[in-house]
N, C-alpha and C positions, 0 to 999 in steps of 0.2 A: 099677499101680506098675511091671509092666515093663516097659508102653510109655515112660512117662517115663523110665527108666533108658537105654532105647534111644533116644530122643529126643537126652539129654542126651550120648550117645557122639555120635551122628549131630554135634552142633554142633560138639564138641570136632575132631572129623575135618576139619570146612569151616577153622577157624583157625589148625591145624596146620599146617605148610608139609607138599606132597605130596613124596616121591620124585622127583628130578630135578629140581625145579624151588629158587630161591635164595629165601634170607630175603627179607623186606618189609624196608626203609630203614625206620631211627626218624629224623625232621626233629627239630633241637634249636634252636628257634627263640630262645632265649636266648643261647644261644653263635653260633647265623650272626647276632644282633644287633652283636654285640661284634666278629667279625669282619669286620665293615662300617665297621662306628665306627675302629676302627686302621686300616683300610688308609687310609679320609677324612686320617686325621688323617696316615698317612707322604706322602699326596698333599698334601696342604694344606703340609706342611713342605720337599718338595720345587718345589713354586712358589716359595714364599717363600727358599727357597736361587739358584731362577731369577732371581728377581725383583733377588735382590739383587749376583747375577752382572750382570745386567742394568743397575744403577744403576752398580756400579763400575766399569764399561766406559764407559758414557756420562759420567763423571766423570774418568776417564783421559782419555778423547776433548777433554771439554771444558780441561783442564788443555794439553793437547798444544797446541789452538788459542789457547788465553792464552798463551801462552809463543812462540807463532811470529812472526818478524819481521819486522819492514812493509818492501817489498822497493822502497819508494825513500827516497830522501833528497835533499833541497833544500840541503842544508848547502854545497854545490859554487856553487852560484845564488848562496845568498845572501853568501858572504863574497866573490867574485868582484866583485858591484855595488858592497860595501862597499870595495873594493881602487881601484877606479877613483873612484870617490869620496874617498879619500886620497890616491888619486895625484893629482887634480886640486888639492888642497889644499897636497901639497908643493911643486905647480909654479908656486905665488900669487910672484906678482910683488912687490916694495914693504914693507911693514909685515910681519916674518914673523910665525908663528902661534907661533913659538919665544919663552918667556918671556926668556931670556938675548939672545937676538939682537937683541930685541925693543926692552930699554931701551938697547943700542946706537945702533940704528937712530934711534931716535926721538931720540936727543941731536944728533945730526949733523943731521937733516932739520928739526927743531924747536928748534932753542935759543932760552934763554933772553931771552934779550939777543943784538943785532946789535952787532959792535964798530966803535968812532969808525971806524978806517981801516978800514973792510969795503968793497969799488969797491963802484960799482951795480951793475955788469957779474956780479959774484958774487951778488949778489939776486938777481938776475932768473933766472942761469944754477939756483939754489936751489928758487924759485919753482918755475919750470919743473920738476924735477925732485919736486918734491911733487907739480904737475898730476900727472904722470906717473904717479906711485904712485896717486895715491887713483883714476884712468882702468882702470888695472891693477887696482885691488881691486874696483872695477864688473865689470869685464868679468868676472875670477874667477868671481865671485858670478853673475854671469849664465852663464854655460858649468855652476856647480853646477848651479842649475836645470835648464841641459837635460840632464846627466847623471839629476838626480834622476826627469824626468818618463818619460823613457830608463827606467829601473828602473822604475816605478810599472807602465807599461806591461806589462812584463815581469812586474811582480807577480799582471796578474791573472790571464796563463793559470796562475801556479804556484800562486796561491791557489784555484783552480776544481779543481786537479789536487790539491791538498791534503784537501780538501773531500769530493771523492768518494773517492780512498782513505779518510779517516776513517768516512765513511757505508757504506762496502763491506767494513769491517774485521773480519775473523773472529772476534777475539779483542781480550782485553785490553789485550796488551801492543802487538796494531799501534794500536790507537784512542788510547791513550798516544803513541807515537810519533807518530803523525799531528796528534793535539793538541799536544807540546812543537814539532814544526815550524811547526805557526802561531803559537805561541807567539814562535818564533823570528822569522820574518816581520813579524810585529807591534813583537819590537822592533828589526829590520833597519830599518823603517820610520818611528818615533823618532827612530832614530839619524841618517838621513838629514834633518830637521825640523833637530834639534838642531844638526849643520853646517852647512846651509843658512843657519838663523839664525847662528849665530859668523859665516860670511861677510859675509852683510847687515850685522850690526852692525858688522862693523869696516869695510866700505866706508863707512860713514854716518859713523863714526866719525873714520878718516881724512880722507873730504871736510869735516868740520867742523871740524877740525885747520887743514886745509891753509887753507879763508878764513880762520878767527883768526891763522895765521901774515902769510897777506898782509895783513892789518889793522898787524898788528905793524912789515910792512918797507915799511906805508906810512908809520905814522908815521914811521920811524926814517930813511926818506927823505926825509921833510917836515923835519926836524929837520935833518938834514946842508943838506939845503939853505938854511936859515935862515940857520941859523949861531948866532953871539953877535946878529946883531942890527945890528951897528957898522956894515954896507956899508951901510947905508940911513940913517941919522940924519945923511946929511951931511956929515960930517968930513972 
C-alpha cells in the first residue's frame, strides 16, 4: 500500500507544471471553429462591398460613354447641296415655281382665245416666246440633274464616313447621332427626287402647252385667212 501511495505522488509530480517552466495551452476547438466562421463571413462581405464598388464604377463609366458626343456632323454638307439645288430652281427661266406669278404668266403666254385684230407678226413673235420658255424649262431640268448627280457623288464618301463612325461609336448617344444623320441624308436624298421630278413635270408640262397653243394660233390663222368666205364665190 505504500508503494502505490508513492506511485500515485510519483504521477501527480509528472502532470504538475515544474518550477520555472509555463502552463500547457488548453486548444478550444469550438470557439477557433466560430472564429474562422466570422472572420469567412466579414471576408465574404467585404468582396461583395468590392464587387459592388466594382459595378458602380463600370456603370458610371458606361453612363459617361452614352452621353459622349459624336464629334462630326454632316448637317453643313447636307443643307449646302440642298442650297444649290434651290438656287438652281430660283434661277428657272419661263413658267415660275411661284403659285401667284404663276397664273400671271400663263394668262399672257396662253390665252384663251387669239383676238379678230391680233397681226400675225404678234403670233408668231408669241410663239416664239413659248419656244423659248418650255427650251428654258428643259434645260433647267437638265442642269438639276447634274447638280443632283454632283451631290449623289458627294453622298457616297459622306455616307461611308457616316457608316463607320456609327460602327466605331462608344456609346449610345454617338450611335444615335450617327443613325439621325443618315437618317438625314436619306431624306436630303428624297428631297432631291422630289425636285428633280417638279422640274421634269413641268418642262413636259410646259412643252405640251406650248404645241396645244400653236394648234390653237394655227387655227385662228387659218380662219383670219379665210375670212367670211365672200373673196372666192365670185362676186
Amino acid at each position: 500500500m505504500r508503494q502505490a501511495f508513492l506511485a500515485g505522488l510519483a504521477a501527480i509530480a509528472l502532470v504538475l507544471p515544474q518550477p520555472g517552466h509555463t502552463a500547457w495551452p488548453v486548444f478550444d476547438a469550438s470557439s477557433y471553429a466560430q472564429n474562422v466562421l466570422q472572420a469567412a463571413r466579414a471576408l465574404e462581405q467585404i468582396n461583395n462591398q468590392i464587387l459592388q464598388l466594382q459595378n458602380q464604377a463600370s456603370m458610371l463609366q458606361n453612363m459617361a460613354r452614352n452621353l459622349e458626343r459624336l464629334d462630326f456632323s454632316s448637317l453643313g454638307q447636307l443643307q449646302g447641296a440642298l442650297t444649290r439645288i434651290d438656287g438652281l430652281m430660283i434661277q428657272a427661266e419661263g413658267l415660275s415655281f411661284d403659285l401667284q406669278q404663276f397664273e400671271g404668266q400663263w394668262q399672257q403666254a396662253y390665252p384663251d382665245s387669239y383676238q379678230a385684230g391680233l397681226a400675225a407678226s404678234d403670233m408668231a413673235s408669241a410663239a416664239r416666246e413659248r419656244w423659248q420658255s418650255a427650251m428654258s424649262a428643259f434645260r433647267q431640268t437638265l442642269r438639276l440633274q447634274a447638280q443632283i448627280v454632283e451631290n449623289v457623288r458627294a453622298d457616297q464618301g459622306l455616307l461611308s464616313e457616316l457608316v463607320t463612325r456609327s460602327e466605331a461609336a462608344g456609346g449610345a448617344l454617338q450611335a444615335s447621332q450617327a443613325a439621325n444623320q443618315l437618317i438625314a441624308l436619306t431624306a436630303k436624298q428624297q428631297m432631291q427626287i422630289q425636285t428633280l421630278m417638279a422640274a421634269q413635270y413641268r418642262a413636259e408640262a410646259e412643252d405640251a402647252a406650248r404645241k396645244g397653243q400653236a394648234e390653237e394660233a394655227a387655227r385662228a390663222a387659218t380662219r383670219r385667212f379665210l375670212g367670211s368666205g365672200n373673196a372666192y364665190s365670185g362676186k
